[in-house]
Short mmCIF file of the C-alpha atoms (twelve columns), coordinates in Angstrom:
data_MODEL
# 
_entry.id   MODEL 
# 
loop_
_atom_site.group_PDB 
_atom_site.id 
_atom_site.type_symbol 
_atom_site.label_atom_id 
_atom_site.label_alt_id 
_atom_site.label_comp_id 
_atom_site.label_asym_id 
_atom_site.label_seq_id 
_atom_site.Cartn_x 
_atom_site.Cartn_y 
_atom_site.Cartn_z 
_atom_site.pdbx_PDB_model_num 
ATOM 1   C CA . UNK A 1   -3.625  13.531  13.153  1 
ATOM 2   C CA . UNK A 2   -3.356  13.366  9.620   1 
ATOM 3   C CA . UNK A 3   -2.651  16.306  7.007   1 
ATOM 4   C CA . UNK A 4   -5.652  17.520  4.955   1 
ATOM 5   C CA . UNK A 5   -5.083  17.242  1.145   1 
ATOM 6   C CA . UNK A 6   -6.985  17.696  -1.716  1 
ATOM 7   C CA . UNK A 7   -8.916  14.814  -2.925  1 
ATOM 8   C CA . UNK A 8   -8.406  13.158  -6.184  1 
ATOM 9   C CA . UNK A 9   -10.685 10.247  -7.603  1 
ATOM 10  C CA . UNK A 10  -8.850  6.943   -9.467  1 
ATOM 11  C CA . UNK A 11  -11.416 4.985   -11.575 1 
ATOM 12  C CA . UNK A 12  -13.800 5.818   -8.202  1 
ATOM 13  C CA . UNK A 13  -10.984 5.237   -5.455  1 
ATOM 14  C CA . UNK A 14  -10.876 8.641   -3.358  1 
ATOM 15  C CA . UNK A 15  -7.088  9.390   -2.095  1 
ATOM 16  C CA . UNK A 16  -6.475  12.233  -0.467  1 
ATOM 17  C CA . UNK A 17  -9.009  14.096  2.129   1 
ATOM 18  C CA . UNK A 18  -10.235 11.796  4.652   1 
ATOM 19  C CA . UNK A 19  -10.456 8.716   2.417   1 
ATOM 20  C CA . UNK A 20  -8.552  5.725   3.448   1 
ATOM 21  C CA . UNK A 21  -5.403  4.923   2.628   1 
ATOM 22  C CA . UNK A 22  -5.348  2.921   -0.438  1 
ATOM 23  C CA . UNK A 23  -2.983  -0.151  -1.183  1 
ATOM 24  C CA . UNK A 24  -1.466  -0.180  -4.956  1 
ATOM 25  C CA . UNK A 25  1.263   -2.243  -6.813  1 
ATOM 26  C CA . UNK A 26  2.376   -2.502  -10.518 1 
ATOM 27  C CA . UNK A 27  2.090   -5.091  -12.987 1 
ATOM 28  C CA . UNK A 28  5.328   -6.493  -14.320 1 
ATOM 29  C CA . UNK A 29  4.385   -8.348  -17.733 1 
ATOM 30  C CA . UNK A 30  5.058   -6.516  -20.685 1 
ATOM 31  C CA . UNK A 31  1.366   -5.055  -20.717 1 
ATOM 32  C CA . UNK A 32  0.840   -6.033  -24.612 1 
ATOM 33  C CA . UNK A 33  0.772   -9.592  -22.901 1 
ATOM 34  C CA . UNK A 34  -2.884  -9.284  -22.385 1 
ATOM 35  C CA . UNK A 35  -3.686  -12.866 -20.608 1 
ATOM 36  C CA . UNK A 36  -0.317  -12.473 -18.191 1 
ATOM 37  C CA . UNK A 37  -0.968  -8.767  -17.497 1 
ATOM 38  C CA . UNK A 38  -4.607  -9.418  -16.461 1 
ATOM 39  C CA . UNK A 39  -3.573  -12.896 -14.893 1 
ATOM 40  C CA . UNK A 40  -1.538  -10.148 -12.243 1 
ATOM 41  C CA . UNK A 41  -4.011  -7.477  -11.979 1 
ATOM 42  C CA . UNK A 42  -6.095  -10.105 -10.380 1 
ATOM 43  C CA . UNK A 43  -3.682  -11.851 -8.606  1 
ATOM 44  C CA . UNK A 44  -3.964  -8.643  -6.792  1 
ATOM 45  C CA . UNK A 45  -7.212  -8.082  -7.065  1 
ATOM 46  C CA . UNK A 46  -8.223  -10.884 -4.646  1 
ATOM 47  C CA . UNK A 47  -4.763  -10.078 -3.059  1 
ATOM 48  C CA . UNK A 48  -6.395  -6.853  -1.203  1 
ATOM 49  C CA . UNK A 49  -5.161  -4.470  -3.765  1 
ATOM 50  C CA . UNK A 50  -6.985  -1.067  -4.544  1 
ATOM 51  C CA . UNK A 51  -5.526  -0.031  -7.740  1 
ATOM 52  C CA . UNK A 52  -2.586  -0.995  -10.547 1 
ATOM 53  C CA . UNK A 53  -0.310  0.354   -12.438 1 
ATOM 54  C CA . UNK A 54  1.128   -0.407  -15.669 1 
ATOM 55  C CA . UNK A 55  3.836   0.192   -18.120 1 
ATOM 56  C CA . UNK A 56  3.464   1.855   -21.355 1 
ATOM 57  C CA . UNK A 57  6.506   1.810   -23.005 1 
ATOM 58  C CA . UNK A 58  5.427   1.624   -27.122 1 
ATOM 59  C CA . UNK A 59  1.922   1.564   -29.237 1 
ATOM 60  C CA . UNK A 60  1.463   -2.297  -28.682 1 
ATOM 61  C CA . UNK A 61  1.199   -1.667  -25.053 1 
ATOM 62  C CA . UNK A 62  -1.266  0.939   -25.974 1 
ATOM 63  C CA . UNK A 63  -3.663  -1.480  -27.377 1 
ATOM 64  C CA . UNK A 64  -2.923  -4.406  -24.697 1 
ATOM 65  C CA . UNK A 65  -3.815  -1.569  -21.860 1 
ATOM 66  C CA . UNK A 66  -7.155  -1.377  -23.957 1 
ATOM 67  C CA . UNK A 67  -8.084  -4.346  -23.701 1 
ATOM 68  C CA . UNK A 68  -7.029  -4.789  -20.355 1 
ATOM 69  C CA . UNK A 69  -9.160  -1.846  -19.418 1 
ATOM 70  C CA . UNK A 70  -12.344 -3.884  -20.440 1 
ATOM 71  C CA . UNK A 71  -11.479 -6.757  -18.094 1 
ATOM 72  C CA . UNK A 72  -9.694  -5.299  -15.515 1 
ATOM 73  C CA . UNK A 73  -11.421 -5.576  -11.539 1 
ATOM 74  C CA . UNK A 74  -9.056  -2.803  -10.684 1 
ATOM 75  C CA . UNK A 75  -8.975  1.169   -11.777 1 
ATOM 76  C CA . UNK A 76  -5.429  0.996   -13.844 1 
ATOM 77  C CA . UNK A 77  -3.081  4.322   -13.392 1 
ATOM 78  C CA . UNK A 78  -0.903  4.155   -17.082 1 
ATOM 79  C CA . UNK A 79  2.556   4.572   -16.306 1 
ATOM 80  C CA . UNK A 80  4.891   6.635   -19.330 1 
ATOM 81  C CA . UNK A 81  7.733   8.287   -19.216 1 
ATOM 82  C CA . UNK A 82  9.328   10.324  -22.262 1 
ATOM 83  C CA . UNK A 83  6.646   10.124  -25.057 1 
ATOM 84  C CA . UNK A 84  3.495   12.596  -24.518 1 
ATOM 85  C CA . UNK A 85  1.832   10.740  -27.839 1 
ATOM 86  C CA . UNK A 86  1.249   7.958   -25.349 1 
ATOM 87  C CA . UNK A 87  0.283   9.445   -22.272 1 
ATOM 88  C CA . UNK A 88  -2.634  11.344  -24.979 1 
ATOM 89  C CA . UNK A 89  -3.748  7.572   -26.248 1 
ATOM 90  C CA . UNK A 90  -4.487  5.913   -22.909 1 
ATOM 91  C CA . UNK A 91  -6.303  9.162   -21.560 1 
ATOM 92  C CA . UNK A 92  -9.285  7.751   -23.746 1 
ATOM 93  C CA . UNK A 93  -9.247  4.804   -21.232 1 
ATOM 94  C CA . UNK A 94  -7.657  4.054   -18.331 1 
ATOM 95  C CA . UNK A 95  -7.921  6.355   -14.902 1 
ATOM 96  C CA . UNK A 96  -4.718  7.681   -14.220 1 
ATOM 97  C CA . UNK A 97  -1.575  8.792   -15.854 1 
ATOM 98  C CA . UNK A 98  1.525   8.389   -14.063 1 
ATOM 99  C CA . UNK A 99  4.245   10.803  -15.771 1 
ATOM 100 C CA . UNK A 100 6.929   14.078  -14.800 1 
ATOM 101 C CA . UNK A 101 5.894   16.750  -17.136 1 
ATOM 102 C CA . UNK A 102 9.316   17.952  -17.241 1 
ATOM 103 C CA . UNK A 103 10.661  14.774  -19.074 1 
ATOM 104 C CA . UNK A 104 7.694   14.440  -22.128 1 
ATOM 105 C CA . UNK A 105 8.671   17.556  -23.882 1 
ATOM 106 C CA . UNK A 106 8.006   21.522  -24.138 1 
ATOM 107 C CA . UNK A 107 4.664   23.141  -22.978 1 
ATOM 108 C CA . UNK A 108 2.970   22.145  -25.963 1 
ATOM 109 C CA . UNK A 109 3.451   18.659  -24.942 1 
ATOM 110 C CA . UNK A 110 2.440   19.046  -21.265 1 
ATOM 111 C CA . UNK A 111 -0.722  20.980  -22.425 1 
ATOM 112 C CA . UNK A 112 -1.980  18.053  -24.780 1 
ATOM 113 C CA . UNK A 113 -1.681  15.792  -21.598 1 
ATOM 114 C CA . UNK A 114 -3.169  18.317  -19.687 1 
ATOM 115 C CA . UNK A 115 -5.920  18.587  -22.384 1 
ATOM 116 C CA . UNK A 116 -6.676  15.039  -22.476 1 
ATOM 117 C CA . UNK A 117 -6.492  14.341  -19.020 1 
ATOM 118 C CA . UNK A 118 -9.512  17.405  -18.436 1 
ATOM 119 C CA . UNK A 119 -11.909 15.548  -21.096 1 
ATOM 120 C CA . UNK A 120 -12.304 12.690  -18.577 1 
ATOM 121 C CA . UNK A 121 -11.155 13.854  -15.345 1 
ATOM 122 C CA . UNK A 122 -8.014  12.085  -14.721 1 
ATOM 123 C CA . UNK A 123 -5.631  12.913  -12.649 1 
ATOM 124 C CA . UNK A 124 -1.960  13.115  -13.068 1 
ATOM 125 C CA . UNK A 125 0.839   11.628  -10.586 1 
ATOM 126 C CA . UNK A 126 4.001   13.241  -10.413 1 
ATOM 127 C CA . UNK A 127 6.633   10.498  -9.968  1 
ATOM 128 C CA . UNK A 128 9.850   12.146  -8.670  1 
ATOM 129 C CA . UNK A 129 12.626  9.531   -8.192  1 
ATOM 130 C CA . UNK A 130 15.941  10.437  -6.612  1 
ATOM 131 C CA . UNK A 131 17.700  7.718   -9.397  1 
ATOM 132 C CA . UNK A 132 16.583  9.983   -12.413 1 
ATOM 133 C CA . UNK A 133 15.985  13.476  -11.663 1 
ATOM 134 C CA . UNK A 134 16.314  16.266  -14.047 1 
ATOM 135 C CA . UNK A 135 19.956  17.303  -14.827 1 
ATOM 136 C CA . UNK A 136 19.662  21.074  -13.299 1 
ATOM 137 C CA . UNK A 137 18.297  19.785  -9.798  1 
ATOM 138 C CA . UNK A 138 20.873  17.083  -9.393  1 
ATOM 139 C CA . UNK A 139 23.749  19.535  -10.456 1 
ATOM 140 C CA . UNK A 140 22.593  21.794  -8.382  1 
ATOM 141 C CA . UNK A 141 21.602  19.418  -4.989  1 
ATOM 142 C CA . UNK A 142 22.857  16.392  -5.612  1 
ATOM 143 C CA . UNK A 143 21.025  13.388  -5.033  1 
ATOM 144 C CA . UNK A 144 18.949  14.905  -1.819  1 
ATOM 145 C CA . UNK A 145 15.686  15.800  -0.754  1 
ATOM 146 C CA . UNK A 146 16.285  19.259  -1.609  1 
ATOM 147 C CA . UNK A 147 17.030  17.895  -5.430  1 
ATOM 148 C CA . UNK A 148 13.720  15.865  -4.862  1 
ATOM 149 C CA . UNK A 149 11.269  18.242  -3.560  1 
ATOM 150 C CA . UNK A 150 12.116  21.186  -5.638  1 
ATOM 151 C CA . UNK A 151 12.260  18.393  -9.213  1 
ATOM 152 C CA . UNK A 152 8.441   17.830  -7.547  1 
ATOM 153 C CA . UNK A 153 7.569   21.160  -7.103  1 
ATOM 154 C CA . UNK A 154 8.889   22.064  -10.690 1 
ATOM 155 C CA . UNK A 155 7.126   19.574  -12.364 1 
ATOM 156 C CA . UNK A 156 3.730   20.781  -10.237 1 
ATOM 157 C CA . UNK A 157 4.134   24.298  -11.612 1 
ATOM 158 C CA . UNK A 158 4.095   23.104  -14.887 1 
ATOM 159 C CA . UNK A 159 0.461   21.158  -14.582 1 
ATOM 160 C CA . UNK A 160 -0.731  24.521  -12.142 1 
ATOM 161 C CA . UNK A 161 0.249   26.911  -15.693 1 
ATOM 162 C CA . UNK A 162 -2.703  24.910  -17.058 1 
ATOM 163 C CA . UNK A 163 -4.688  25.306  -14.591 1 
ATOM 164 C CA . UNK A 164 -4.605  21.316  -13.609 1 
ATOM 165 C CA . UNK A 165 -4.531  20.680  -10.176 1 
ATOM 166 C CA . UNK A 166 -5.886  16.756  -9.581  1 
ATOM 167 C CA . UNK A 167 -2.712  15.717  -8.878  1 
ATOM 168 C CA . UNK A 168 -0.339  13.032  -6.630  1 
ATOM 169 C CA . UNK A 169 3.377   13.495  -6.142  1 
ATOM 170 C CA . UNK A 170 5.651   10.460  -4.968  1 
ATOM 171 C CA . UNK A 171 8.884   11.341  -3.609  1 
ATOM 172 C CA . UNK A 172 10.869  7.785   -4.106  1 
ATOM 173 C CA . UNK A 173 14.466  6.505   -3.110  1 
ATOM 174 C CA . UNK A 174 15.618  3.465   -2.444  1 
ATOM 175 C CA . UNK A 175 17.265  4.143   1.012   1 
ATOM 176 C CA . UNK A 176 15.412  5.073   3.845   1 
ATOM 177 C CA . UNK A 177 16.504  8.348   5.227   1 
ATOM 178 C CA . UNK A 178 16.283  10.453  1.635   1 
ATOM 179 C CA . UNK A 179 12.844  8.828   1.023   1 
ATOM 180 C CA . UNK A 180 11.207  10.148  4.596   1 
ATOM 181 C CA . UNK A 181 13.120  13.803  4.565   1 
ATOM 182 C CA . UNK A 182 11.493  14.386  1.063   1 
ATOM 183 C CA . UNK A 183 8.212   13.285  2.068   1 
ATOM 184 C CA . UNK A 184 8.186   15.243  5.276   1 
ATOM 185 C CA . UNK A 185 9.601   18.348  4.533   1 
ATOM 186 C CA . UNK A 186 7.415   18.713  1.523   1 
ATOM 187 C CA . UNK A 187 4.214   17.945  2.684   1 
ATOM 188 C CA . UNK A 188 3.946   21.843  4.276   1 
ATOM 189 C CA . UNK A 189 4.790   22.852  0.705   1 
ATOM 190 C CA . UNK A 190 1.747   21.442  -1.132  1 
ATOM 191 C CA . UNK A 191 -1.903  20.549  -0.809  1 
ATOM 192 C CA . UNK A 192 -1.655  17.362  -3.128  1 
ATOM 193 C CA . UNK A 193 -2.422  13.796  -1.562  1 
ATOM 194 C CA . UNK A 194 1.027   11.981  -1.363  1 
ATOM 195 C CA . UNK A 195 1.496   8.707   -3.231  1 
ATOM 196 C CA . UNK A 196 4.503   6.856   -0.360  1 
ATOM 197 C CA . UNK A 197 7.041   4.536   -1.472  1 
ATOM 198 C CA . UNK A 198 10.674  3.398   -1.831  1 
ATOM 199 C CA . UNK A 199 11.992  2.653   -5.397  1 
ATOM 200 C CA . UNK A 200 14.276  -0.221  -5.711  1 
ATOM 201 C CA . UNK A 201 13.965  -1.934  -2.449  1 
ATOM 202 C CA . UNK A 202 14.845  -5.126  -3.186  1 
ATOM 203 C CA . UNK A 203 13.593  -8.367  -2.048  1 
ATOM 204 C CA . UNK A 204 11.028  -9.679  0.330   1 
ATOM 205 C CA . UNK A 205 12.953  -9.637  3.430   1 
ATOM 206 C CA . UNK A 206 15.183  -5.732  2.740   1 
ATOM 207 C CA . UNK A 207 11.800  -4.403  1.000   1 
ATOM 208 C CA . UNK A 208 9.840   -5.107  4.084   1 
ATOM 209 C CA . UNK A 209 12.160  -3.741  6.770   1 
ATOM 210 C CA . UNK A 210 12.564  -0.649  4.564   1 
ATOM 211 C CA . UNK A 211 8.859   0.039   3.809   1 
ATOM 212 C CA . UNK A 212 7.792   -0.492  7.142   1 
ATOM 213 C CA . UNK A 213 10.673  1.852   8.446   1 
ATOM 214 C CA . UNK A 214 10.343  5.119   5.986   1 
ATOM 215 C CA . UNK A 215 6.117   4.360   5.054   1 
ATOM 216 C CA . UNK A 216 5.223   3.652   8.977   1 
ATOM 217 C CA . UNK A 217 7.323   6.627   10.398  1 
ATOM 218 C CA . UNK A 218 5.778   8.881   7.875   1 
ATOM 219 C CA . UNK A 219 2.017   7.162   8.011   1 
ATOM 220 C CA . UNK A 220 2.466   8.013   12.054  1 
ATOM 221 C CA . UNK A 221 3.395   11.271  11.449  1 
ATOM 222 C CA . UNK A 222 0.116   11.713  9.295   1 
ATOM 223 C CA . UNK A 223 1.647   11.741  5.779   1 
ATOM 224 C CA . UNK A 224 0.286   9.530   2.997   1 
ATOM 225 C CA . UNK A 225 -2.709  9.242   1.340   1 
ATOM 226 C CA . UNK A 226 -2.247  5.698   -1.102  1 
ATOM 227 C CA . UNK A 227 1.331   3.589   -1.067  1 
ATOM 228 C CA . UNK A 228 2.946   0.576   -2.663  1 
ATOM 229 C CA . UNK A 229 5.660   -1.196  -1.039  1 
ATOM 230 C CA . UNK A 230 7.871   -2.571  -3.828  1 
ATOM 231 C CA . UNK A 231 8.915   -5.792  -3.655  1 
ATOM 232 C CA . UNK A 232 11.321  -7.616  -6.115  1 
ATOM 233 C CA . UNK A 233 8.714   -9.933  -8.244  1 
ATOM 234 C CA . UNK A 234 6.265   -10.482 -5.222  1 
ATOM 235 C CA . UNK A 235 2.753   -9.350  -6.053  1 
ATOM 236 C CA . UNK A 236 0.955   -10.374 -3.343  1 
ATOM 237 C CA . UNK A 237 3.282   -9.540  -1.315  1 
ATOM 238 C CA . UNK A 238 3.377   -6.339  -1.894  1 
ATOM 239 C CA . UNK A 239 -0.064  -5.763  -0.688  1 
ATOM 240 C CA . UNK A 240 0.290   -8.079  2.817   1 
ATOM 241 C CA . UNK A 241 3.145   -5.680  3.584   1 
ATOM 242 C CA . UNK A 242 1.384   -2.948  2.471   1 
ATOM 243 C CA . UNK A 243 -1.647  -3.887  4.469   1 
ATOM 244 C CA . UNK A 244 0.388   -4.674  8.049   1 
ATOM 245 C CA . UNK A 245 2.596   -1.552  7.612   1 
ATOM 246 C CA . UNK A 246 -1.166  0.211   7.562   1 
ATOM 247 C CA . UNK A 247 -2.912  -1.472  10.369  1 
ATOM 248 C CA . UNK A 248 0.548   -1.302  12.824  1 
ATOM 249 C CA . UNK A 249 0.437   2.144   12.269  1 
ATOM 250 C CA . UNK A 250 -2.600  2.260   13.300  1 
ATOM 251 C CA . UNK A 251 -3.781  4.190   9.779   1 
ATOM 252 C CA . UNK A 252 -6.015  1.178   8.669   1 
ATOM 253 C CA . UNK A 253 -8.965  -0.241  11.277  1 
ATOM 254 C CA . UNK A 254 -9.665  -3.394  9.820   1 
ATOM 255 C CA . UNK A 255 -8.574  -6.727  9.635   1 
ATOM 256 C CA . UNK A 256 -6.632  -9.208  12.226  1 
ATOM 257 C CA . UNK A 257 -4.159  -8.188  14.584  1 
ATOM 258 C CA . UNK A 258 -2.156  -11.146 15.998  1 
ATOM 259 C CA . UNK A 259 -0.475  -11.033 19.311  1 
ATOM 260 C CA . UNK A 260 1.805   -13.980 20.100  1 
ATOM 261 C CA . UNK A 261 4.581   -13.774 22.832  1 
ATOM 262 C CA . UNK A 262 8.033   -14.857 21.964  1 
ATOM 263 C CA . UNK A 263 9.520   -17.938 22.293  1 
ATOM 264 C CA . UNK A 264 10.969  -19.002 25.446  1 
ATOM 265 C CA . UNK A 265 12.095  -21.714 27.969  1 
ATOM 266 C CA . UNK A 266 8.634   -21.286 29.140  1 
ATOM 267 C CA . UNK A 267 6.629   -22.352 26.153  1 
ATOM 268 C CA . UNK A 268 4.060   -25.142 27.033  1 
ATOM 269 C CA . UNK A 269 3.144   -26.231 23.448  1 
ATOM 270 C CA . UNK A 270 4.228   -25.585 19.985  1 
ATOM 271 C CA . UNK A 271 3.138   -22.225 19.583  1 
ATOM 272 C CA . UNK A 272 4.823   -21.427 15.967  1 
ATOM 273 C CA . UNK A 273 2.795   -24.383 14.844  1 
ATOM 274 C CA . UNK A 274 -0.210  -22.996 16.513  1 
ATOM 275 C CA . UNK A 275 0.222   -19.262 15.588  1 
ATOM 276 C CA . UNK A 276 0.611   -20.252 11.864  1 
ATOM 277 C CA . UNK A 277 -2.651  -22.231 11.727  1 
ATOM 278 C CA . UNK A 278 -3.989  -19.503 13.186  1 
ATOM 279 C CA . UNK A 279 -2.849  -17.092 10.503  1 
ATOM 280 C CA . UNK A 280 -4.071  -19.134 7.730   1 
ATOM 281 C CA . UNK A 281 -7.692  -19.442 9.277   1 
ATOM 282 C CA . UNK A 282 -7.806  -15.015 9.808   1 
ATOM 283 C CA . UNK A 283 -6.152  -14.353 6.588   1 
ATOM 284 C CA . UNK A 284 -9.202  -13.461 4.868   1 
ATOM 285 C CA . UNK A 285 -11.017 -11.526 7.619   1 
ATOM 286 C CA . UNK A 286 -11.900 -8.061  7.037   1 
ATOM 287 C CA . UNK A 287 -13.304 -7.340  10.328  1 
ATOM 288 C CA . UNK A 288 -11.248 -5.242  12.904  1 
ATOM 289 C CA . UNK A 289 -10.107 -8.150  15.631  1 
ATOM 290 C CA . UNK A 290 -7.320  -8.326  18.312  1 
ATOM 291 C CA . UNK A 291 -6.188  -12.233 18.629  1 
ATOM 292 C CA . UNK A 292 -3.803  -12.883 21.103  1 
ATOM 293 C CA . UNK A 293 -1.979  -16.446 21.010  1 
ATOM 294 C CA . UNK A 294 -0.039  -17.014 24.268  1 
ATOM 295 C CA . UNK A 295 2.196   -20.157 24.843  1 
ATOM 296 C CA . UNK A 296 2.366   -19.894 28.846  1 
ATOM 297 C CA . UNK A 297 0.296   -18.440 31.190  1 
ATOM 298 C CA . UNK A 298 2.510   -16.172 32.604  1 
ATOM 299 C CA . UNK A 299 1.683   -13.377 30.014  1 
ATOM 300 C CA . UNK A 300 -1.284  -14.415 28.850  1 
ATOM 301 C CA . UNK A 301 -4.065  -13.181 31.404  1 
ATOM 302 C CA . UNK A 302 -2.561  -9.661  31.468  1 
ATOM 303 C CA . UNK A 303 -2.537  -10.145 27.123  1 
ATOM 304 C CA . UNK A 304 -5.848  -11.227 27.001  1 
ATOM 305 C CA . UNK A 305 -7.522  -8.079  28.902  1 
ATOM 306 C CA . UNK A 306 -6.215  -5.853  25.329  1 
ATOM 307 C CA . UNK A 307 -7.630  -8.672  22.861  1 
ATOM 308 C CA . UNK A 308 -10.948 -9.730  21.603  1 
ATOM 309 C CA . UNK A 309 -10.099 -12.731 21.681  1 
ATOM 310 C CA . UNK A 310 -7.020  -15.383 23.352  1 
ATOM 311 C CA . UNK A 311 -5.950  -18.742 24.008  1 
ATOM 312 C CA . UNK A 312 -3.308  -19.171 26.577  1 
ATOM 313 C CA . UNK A 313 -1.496  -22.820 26.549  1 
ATOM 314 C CA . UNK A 314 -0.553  -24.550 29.567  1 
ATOM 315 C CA . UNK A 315 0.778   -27.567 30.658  1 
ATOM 316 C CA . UNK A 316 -1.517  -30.358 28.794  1 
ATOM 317 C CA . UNK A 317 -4.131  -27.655 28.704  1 
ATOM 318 C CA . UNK A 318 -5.144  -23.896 28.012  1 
ATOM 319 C CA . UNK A 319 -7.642  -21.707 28.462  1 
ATOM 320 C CA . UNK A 320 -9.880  -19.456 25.831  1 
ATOM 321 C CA . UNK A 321 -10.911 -16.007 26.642  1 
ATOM 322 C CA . UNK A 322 -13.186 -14.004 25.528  1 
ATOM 323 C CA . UNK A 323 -13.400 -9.839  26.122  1 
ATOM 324 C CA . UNK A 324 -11.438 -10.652 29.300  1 
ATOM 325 C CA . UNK A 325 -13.833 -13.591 30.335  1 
ATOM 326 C CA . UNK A 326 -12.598 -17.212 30.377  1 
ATOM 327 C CA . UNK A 327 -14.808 -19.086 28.114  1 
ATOM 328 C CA . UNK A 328 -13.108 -22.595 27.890  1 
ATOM 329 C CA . UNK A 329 -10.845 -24.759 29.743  1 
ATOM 330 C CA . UNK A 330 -9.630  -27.210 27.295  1 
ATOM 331 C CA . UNK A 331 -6.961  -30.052 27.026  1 
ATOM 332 C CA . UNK A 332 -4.432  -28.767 24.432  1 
ATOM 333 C CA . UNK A 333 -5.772  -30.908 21.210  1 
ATOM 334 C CA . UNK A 334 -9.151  -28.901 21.911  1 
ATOM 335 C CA . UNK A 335 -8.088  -25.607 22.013  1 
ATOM 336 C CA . UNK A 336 -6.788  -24.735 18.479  1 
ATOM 337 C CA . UNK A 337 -10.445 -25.966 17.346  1 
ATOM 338 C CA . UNK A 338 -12.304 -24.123 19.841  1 
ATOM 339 C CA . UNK A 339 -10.518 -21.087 19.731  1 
ATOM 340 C CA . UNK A 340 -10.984 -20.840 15.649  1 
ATOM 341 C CA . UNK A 341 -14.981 -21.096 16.422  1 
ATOM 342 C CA . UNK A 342 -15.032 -18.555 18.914  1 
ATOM 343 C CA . UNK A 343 -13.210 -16.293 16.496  1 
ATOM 344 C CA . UNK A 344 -15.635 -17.122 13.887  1 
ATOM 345 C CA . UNK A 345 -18.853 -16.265 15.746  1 
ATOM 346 C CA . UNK A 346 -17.054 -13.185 16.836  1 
ATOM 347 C CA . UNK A 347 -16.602 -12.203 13.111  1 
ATOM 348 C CA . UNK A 348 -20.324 -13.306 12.626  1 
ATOM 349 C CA . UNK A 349 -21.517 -11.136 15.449  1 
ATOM 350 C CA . UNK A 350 -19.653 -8.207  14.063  1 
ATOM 351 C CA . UNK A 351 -20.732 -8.945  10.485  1 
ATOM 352 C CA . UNK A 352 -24.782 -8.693  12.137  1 
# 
């Protein structure tokens, strides 16, 4: 099950509804660096990425973003806090404005967002962070979901007063607890498509135990309609986490899924070694496919029944299956070879 929201449309990326759940990360050059921004944007481009964001923090930035526009393989969302002025520039061009109504200004300010935003049919996220919320909802809650979820539902009313409704709200912390109760016990409140995330989750190896915590309990409970996992300088990253965190939860069918049993005393060949070549031969394959790479025997025939494909190693030798069918009974320099063919005509006989 997954909650019905109202669709939105990103530079022709559909979130919300029963679109799929798109992937997204943010560019971290100054974006008046034209050559490094765009040197990123397709960095994750061929990384699997489905849309960018990126800074807009004076009138230089303005221009880059133009430019960038022209180039760019991605639909950019601009991202501005504070100054409408800005937010009113990059409506001419880009797909998406990333603000909180509530910080750029009275109603005269929102409604010249608003205003611009209409002429091309943009829409507007709603980025609520639990690090900077407005002073009255953090005196009041404190730095809670509560605080979170009513600074997101304030900041919706003011769009709604101009009768703007393509919106996204993120609900972001940078612990995991806060970042799920917000999500969850708004989604009832609204009809918007959620944007998921944590803010500040540090490096590779904390950012990637976190997302895959707070995005994949919310993504099973059917909440989430694009994401970002935010990783400490790692672009491509981003998007491989991202993109596992999606297909574990079962939310995105494409792609390979690799089963490998853990190491143990029983282990008949090097299966790290073998599991990594593997990975780097499937990284690129789009096509739904269960691989299973056994080291023993033990395991591996009752493994191979839920996988498309398997190799199981044994002792000098291993076997390849198939849909449950032994195809090949190989000595254990064979198999690695063999087994990367079979998964190739697999992926051809999918592709036909």
């Amino acid at each position: 099950m997954r909650y019905k929201t109202k669709q939105i449309n990103v530079g022709g990326v559909l979130i919300g509804g029963d679109a799929p759940i798109s992937v997204q990360s943010m560019t971290y050059s100054k974006t008046r660096d034209v050559k490094s921004t765009l040197e990123q944007i397709n960095r994750l481009y061929f990384a699997g990425a489905d849309l960018v964001r990126c800074a807009v923090f004076n009138k230089e930035d303005i221009t880059g973003l133009c430019e960038i526009k022209k180039q760019s393989p991605l639909p950019i969302i601009a991202d501005i806090h504070f100054n409408f002025t800005y937010a009113v520039a990059v409506a001419d061009f880009v797909d998406a404005i990333r603000i909180n109504p509530g910080n750029i200004g009275g109603k005269a300010h929102i409604k010249a967002v608003v205003d611009a935003c209409k002429k091309r049919n943009l829409p507007i996220r709603i980025g609520v962070n639990c690090g900077s919320l407005e002073k009255q909802f953090e005196e009041r809650y404190g730095r809670t979901p509560e605080a979170m979820i009513q600074s997101a539902l304030y900041n919706v009313s003011l769009l709604e007063d101009f009768d703007f409704s393509d919106i996204a709200i993120s609900l972001k912390a940078s612990d995991v607890p806060t970042t799920v109760k917000a999500y969850r016990q708004l989604r009832p409140l609204v009809k918007y498509p959620f944007h998921l995330g944590l803010t500040e989750a540090g490096t590779k190896f904390h950012a990637s135990i976190k997302s895959a915590i707070a995005l994949g309990t919310l993504l099973l409970e059917g909440i989430g309609d694009t994401m970002r996992v935010s990783i400490t300088g790692e672009l491509e990253e981003e998007i491989k986490v991202a993109r596992a965190i999606l297909q574990d939860s079962g939310r995105q069918k494409s792609g390979v899924n690799i089963i490998s049993c853990p190491t143990c005393g029983r282990l008949q060949s090097d299966l790290v070694k073998a599991v990594k070549i593997v990975e780097e031969h499937t990284k690129n394959i789009k096509e739904p496919l269960n691989i299973s790479v056994m080291g023993c025997i033990v395991n591996a025939l009752g493994e191979a029944k839920g996988a498309d494909i398997a190799i199981a190693f044994g002792k000098e030798n291993g076997m390849i299956i198939k849909h449950g069918e032994i195809v090949a009974r190989l000595a254990q320099d064979e198999l690695i070879e063999r087994f990367l063919i079979e998964i190739e005509e697999e992926v051809k006989a999918r592709k036909a």
